[in-house]
C-alpha angles and dihedrals in degrees: 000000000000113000108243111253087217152302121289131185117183143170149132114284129230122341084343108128104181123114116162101102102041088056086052084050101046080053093047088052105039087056086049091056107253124133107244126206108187118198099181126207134354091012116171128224088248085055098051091041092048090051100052091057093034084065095023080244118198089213140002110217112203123195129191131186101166091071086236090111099096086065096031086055106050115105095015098110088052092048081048096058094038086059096052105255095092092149103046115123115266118202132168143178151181141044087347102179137021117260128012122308129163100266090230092062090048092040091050084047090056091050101050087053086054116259122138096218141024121203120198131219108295096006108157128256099233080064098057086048089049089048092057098048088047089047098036097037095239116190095016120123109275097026 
């Protein structure tokens, strides 16, 4: 039996309704080893929380088409922490705000609001896999 690489949950966050990528991503990982809760669409910040305790998760990935996911986002690394899992990896991905802005300004954003990595529009899914074994350590002694 392979040794799972780690625990994912994963979703769209808010009103957001669009899963197709989320269900590329949840195949991506599972053939990469990694456990994958998906959570599906409109899924609030208690349910991914819940769920990744719920699962002792090692991330939570969060993806947003709408562009809603600047406001959808915001609080969810302090209810995190106030939930006891402060330290567990935040990404998130997609068409992340409404209009054009220059990526670096929406990925720093991101950043400032907590999460670990910040995927543009159309980023690759192998990148998304590469990102996870760098940040969780996949494939080092003890893990």
């Amino acid at each position: 039996m392979q040794k799972k690489a780690g625990t994912i949950v994963m979703g769209t966050i808010g009103h957001d309704v669009h899963n197709i990528g989320n269900v590329i991503i949840q195949h991506a990982l599972t053939r990469a080893g990694y456990s994958v809760v998906p959570l599906g669409v409109a899924v609030s910040h208690d349910e991914f929380i819940k769920a990744a305790i719920e699962t002792a998760a090692d991330a939570i990935l969060i993806s947003s088409l709408s562009g809603m996911a600047e406001i959808s986002c915001r609080g969810m690394r302090e209810k995190c922490i106030e939930a006891g899992i402060g330290d567990i990896l935040l990404y998130v991905g997609g068409n992340l705000v409404i209009g054009k802005r220059a990526w670096a300004d929406v990925e720093t954003e991101f950043k400032a609001m907590g999460f670990a990595r910040v995927a543009p529009p159309g980023a690759k899914v192998e990148q998304v896999v590469q990102w996870l074994a760098e940040d969780l350590k996949v494939g080092v002694a003890g893990r």
